[in-house]
C-alpha positions in Angstrom: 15.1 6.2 -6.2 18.2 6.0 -4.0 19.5 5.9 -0.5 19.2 9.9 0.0 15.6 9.9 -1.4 15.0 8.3 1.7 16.3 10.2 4.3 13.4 12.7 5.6 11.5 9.4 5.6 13.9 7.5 8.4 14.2 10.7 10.5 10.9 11.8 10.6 8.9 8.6 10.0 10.5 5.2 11.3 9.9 3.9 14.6 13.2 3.6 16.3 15.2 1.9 19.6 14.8 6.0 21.2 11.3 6.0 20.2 10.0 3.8 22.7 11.3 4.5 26.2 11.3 1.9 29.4 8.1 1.2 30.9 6.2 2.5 27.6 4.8 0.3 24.6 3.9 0.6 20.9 0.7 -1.2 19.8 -0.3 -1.9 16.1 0.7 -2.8 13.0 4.0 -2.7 11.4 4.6 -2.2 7.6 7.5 -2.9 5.5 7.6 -2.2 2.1 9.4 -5.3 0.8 10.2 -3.9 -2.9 13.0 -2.4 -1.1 13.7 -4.8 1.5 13.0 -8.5 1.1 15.2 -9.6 4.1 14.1 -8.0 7.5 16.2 -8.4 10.9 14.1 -7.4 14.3 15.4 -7.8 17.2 13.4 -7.1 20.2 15.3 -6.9 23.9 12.7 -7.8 26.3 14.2 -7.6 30.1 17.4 -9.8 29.9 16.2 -11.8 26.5 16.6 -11.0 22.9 13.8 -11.7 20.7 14.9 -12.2 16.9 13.2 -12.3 14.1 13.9 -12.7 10.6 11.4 -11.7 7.8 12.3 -12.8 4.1 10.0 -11.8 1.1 9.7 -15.0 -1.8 8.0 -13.9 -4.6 5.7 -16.6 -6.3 4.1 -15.7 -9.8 0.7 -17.1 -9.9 0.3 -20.5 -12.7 0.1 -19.7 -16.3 -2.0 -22.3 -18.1 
């Protein structure tokens, strides 16, 4: 799969900074598939403030014995 396989999916799918307007909020939960993106950056303006938060996928293989 490539970059342009995933167009239709960002334009018609993804929540984005137009999305949610001033005075309006979204509720739930957010899903990332992290197969394709082990490092996440989200930053969140609140007011004046800028909420960041980084999200980084280690994978651990379970014990062999």
């Amino acid at each position: 799969m490539n970059l342009y396989d995933w167009v239709p999916y960002w334009q018609e799918s993804v929540i984005r900074k137009t999305t949610i307007f001033p005075g309006h909020y979204h509720s739930g939960d957010l899903h990332f598939n992290l197969n394709y993106a082990p490092l996440i950056k989200i930053t969140v303006p609140v007011g004046e403030h800028l909420f960041k938060f980084t999200f980084l996928m280690k994978k651990m293989l379970p014990y062999s014995y």
